[in-house]
LUMPA-521189 format. One record per residue: residue number from 1; residue in three letters; x, y, z of N, C-alpha, C, O, CB in turn. Coordinates in pm, whole numbers, plus 50000, padded with zeros to 5 digits. Glycine has a CB too. Example, Ala and Ser with C-alpha at 12.3 -4.5 7.8 and 13.67 -1.06 7.14 Angstrom:
<nodes>
- n res n.u n.v n.w ca.u ca.v ca.w c.u c.v c.w o.u o.v o.w cb.u cb.v cb.w
- 1 ala 51319 49431 50780 51230 49550 50780 51320 49670 50780 51424 49668 50846 51131 49553 50905 $
- 2 ser 51285 49775 50708 51367 49894 50714 51290 50003 50787 51341 50114 50804 51408 49940 50572 $
</nodes>
This chain:
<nodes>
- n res n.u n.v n.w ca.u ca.v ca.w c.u c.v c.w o.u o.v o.w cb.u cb.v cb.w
- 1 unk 51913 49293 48844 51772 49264 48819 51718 49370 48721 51729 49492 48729 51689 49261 48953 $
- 2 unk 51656 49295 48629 51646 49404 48464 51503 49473 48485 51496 49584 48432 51637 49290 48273 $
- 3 unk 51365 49421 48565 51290 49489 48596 51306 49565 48727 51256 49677 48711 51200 49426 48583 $
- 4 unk 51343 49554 48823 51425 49662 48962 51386 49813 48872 51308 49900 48910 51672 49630 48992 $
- 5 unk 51467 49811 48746 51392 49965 48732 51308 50030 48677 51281 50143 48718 51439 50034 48708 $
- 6 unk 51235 49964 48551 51124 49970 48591 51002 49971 48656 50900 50032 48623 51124 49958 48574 $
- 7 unk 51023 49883 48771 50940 49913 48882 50951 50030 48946 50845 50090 48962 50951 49829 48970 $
- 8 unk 51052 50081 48987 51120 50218 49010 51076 50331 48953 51061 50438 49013 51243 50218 48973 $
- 9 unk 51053 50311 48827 51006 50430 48726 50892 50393 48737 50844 50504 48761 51055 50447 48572 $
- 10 unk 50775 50302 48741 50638 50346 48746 50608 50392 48907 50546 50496 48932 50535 50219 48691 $
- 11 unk 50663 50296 49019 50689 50374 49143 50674 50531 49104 50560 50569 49130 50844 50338 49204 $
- 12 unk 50735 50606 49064 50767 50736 49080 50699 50790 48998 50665 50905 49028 50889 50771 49071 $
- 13 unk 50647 50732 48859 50535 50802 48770 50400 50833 48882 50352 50942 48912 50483 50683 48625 $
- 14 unk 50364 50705 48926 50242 50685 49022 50264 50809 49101 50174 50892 49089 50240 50540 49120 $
- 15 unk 50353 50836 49171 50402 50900 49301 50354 51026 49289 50287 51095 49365 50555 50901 49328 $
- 16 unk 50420 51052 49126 50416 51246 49095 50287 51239 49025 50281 51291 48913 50566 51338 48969 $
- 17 unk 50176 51178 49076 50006 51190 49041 49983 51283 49111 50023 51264 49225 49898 51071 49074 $
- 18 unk 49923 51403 49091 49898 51476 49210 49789 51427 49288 49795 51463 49406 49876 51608 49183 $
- 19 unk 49673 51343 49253 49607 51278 49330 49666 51159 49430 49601 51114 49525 49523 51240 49251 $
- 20 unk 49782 51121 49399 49840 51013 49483 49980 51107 49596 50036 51083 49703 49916 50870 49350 $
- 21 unk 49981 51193 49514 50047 51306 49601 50015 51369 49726 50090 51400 49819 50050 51399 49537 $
- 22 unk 49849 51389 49708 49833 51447 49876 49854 51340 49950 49864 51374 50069 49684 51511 49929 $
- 23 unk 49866 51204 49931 49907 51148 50011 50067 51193 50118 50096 51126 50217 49900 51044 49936 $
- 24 unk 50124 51274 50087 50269 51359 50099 50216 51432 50247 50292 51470 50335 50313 51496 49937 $
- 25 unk 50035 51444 50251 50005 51548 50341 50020 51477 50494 50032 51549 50593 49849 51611 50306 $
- 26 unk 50018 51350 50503 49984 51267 50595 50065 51184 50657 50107 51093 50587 49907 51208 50558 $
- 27 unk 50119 51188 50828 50223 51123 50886 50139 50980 50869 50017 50966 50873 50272 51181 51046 $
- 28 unk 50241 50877 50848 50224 50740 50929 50219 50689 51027 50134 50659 51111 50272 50681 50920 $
- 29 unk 50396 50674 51002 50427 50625 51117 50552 50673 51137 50640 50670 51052 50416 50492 51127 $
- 30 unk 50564 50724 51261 50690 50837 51310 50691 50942 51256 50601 51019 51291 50828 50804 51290 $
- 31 unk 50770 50983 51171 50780 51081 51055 50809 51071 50895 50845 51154 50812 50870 51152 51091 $
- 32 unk 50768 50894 50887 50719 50915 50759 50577 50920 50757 50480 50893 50826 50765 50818 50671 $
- 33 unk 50638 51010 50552 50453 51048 50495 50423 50919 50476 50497 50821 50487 50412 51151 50326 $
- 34 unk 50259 50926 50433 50182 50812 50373 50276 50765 50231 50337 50663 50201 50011 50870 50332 $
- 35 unk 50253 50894 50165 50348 50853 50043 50464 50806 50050 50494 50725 49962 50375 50942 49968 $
- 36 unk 50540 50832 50128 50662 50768 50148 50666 50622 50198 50750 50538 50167 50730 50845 50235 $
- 37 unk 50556 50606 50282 50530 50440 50322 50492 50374 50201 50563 50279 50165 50403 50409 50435 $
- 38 unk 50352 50421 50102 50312 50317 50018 50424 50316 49960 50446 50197 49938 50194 50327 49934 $
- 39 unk 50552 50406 49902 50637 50388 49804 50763 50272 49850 50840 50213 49774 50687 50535 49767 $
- 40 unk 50755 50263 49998 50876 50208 50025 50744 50031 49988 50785 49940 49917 50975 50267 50226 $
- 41 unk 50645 50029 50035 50567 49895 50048 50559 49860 49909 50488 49760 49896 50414 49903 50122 $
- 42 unk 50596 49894 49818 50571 49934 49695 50720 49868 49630 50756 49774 49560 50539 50108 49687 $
- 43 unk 50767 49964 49691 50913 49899 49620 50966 49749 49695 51046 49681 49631 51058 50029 49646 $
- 44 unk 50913 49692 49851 50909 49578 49886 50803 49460 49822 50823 49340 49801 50898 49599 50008 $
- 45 unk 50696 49535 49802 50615 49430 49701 50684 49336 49582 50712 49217 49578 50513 49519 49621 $
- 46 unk 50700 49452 49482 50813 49424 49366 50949 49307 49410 50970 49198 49358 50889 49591 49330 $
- 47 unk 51016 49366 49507 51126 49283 49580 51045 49146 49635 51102 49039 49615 51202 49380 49719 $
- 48 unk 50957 49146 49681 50917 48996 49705 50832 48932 49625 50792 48824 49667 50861 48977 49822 $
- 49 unk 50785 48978 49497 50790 48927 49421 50874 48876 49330 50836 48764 49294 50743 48959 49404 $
- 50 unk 50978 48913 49275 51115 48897 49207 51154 48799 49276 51179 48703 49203 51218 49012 49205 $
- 51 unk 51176 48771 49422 51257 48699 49494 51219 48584 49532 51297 48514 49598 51292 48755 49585 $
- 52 unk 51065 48530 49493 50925 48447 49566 50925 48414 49418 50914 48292 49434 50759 48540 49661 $
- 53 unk 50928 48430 49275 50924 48394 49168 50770 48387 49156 50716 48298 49090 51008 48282 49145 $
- 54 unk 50685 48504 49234 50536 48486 49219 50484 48502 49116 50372 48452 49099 50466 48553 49286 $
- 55 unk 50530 48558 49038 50461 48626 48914 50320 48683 48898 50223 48645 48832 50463 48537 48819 $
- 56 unk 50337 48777 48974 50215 48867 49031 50192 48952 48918 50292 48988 48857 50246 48960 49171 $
- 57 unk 50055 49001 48868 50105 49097 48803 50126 49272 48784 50062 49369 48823 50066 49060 48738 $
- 58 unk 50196 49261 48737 50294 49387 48765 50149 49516 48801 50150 49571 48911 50423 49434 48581 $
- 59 unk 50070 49540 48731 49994 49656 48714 49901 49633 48827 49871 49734 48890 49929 49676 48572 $
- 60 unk 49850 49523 48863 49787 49531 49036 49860 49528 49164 49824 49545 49280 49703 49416 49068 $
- 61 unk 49958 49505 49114 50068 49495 49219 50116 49671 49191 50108 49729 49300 50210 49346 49177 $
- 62 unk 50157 49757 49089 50172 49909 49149 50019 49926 49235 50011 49919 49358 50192 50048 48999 $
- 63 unk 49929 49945 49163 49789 49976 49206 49810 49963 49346 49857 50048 49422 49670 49880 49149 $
- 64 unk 49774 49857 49369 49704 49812 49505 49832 49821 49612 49797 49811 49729 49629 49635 49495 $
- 65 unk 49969 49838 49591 50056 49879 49669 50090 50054 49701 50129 50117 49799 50159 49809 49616 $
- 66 unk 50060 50081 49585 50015 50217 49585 49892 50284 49621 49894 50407 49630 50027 50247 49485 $
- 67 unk 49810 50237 49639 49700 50302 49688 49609 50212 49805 49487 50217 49819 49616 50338 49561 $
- 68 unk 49707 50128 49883 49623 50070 49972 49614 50141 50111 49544 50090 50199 49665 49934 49985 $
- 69 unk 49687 50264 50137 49635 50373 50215 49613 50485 50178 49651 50582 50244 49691 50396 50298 $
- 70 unk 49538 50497 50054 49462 50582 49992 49332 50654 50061 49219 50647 50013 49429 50514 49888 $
- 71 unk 49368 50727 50182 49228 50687 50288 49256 50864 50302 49162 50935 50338 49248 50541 50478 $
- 72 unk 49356 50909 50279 49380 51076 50293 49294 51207 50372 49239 51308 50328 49373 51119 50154 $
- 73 unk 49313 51145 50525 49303 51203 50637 49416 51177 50738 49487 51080 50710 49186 51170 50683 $
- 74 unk 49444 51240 50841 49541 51231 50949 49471 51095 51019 49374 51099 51094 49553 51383 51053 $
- 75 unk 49511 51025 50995 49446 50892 51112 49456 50909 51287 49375 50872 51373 49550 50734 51082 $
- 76 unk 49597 50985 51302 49633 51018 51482 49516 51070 51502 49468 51026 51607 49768 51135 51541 $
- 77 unk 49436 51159 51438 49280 51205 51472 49160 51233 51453 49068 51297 51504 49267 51257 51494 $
- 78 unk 49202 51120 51303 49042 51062 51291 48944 50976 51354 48826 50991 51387 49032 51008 51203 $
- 79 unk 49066 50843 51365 48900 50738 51406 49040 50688 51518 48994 50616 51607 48786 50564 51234 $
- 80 unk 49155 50703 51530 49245 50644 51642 49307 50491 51604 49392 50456 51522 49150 50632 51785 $
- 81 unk 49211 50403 51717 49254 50241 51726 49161 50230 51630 49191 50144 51548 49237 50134 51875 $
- 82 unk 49048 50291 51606 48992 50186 51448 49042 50211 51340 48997 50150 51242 48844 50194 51393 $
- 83 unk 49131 50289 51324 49219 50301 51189 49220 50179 51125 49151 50161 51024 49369 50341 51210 $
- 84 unk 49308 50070 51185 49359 49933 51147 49276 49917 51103 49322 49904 50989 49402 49833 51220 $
- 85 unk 49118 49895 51084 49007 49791 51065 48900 49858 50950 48821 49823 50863 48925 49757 51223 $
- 86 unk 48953 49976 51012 48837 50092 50937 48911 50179 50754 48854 50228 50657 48817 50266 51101 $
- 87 unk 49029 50161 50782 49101 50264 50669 49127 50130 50524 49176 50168 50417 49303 50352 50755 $
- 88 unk 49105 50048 50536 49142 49967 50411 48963 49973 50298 48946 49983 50176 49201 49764 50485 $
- 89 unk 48871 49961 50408 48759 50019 50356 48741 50144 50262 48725 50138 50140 48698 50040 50453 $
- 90 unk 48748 50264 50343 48790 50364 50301 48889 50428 50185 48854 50531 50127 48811 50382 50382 $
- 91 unk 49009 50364 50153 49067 50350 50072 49060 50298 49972 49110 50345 49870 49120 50333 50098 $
- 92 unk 48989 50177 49977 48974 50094 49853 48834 50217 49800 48846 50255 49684 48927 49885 49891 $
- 93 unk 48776 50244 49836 48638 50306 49805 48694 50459 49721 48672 50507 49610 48534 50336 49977 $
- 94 unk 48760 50492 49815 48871 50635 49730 48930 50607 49597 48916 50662 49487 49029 50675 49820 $
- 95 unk 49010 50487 49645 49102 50483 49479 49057 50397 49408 49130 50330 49335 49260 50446 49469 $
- 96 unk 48880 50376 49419 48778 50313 49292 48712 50416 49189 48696 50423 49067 48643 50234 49362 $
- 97 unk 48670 50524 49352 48626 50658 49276 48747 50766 49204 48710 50855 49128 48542 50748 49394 $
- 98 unk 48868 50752 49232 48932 50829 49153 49069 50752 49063 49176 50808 49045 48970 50945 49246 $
- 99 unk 49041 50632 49022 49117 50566 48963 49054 50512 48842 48935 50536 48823 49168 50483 49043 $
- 100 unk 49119 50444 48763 49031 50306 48687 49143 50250 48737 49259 50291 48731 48986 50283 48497 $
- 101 unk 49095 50146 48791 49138 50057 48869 49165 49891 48816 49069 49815 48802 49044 50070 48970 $
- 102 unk 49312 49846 48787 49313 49724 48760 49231 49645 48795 49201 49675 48911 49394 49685 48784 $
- 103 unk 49119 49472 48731 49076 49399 48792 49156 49343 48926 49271 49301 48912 49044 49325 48706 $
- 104 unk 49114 49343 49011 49181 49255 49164 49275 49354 49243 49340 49304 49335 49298 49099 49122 $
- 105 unk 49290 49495 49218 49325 49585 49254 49267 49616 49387 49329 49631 49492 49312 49657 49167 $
- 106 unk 49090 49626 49359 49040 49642 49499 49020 49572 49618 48984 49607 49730 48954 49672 49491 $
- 107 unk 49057 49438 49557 49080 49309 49640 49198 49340 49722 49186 49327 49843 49104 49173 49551 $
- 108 unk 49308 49378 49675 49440 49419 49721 49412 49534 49818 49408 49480 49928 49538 49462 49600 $
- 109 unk 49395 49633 49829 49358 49712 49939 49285 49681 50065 49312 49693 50184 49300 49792 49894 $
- 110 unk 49178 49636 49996 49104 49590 50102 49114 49483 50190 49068 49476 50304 49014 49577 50067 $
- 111 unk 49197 49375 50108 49273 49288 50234 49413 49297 50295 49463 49216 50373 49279 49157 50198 $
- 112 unk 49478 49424 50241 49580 49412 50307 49611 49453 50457 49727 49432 50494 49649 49460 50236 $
- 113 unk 49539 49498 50533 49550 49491 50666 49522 49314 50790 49541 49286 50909 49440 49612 50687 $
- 114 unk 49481 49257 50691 49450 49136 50714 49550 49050 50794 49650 49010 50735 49423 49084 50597 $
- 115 unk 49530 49015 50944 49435 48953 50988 49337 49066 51075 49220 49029 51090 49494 48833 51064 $
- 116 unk 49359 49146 51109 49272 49240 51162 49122 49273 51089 49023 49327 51137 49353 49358 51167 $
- 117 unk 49146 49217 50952 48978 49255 50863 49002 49091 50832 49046 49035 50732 48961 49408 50674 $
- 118 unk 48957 49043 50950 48959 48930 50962 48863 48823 50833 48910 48714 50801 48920 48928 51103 $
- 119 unk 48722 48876 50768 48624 48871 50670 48699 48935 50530 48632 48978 50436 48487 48957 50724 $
- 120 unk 48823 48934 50531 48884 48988 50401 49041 48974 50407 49125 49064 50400 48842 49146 50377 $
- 121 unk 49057 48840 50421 49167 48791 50375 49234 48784 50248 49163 48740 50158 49159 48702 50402 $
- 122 unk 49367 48821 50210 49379 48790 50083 49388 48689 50028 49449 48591 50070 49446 48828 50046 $
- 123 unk 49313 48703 49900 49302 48562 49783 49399 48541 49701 49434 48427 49669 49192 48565 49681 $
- 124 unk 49486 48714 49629 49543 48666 49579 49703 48686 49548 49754 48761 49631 49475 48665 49516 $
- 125 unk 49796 48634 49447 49939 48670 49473 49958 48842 49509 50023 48878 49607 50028 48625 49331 $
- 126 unk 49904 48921 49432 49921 49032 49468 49874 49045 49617 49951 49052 49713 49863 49112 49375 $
- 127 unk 49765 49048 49623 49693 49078 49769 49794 49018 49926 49803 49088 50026 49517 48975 49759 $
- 128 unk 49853 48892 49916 49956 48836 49966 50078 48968 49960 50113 49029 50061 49986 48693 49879 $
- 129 unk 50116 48988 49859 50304 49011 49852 50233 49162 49908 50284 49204 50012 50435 49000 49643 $
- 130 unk 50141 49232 49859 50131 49359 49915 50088 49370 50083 50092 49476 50144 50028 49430 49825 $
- 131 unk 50053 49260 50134 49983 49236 50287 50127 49221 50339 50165 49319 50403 49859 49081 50320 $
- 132 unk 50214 49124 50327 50345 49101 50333 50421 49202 50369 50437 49232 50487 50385 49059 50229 $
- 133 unk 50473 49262 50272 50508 49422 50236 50438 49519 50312 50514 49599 50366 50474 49462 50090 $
- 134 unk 50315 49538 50333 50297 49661 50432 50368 49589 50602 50441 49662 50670 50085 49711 50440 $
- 135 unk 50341 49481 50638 50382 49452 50792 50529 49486 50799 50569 49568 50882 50358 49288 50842 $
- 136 unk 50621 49418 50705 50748 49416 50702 50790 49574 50731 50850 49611 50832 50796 49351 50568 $
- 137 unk 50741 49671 50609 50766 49810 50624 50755 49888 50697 50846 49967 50724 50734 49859 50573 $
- 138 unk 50574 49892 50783 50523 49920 50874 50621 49877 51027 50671 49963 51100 50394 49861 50846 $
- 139 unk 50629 49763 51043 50739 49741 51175 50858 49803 51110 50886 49857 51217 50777 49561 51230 $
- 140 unk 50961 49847 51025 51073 49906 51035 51069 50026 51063 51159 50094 51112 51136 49893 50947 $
- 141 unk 50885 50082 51010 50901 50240 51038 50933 50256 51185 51021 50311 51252 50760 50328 51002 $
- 142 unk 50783 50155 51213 50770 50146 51354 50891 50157 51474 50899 50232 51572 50713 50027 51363 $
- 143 unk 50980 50050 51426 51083 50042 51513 51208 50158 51505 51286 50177 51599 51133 49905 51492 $
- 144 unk 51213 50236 51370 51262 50336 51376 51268 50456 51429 51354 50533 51471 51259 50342 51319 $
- 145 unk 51138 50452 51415 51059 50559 51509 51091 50558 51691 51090 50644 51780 50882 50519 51484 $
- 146 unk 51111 50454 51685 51151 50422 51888 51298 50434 51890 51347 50457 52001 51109 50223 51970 $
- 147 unk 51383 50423 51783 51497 50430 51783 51603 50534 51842 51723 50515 51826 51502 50417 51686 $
</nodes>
């Protein structure tokens, strides 16, 4: 697959932002960082797009896979169980104020916790493959973590 690495290489341009970097400061889930989650949801986005023939496009799809837990606090003791409902808000609002932000980018953050932000479903291919992509990733951390 002739884009696989390019996606790869903006993956990792994004990554070494130092603003997308403190994300590095923050567990997820088990003992991965934040950064390490958006990058793996990131590199599954890309993969289900390629594989779904969505033709998403490429630059809201890094964006909004990359910065849809852009929320850069410890969640274990910020807000707890409202994390889920409360941090896609928060994030999208972060990486508006410190981004320029693809059109439909902020759409993508903000629905990707969805069905839980039940009033912000995603509309669109991106917003889909990146909602997709965080559950898939999120349960492997998850289940790794119990492992």
């Amino acid at each position: 697959m002739k884009h696989r690495e390019k996606y790869l290489e903006l993956i990792d341009k994004m990554a070494s932002n130092p603003k997308v970097s403190r994300m590095n400061q923050y567990i997820q889930h088990g003992n991965v960082t934040t950064l390490d989650h958006v990058k793996a949801v990131s590199r599954m986005s890309f993969w289900l797009n390629d594989h779904l023939h969505a033709n998403a496009r490429t630059d809201v799809l890094l964006y909004g896979s990359m910065l849809h837990d852009y929320y850069l606090y410890d969640w274990h003791y910020h807000d707890g169980r409202l994390h889920g409902f409360s941090h896609p808000k928060a994030a999208m609002a972060l990486a508006a104020a410190d981004f320029q932000l693809p059109d439909g980018t902020e759409h993508v953050i903000r629905a990707h916790m969805w069905p839980l932000t039940l009033f912000h479903m995603p509309l669109s291919r991106e917003a889909w493959l990146v909602t997709a992509a965080d559950k898939l990733v999120a349960l492997n951390e998850t289940i790794r973590k119990r492992g």
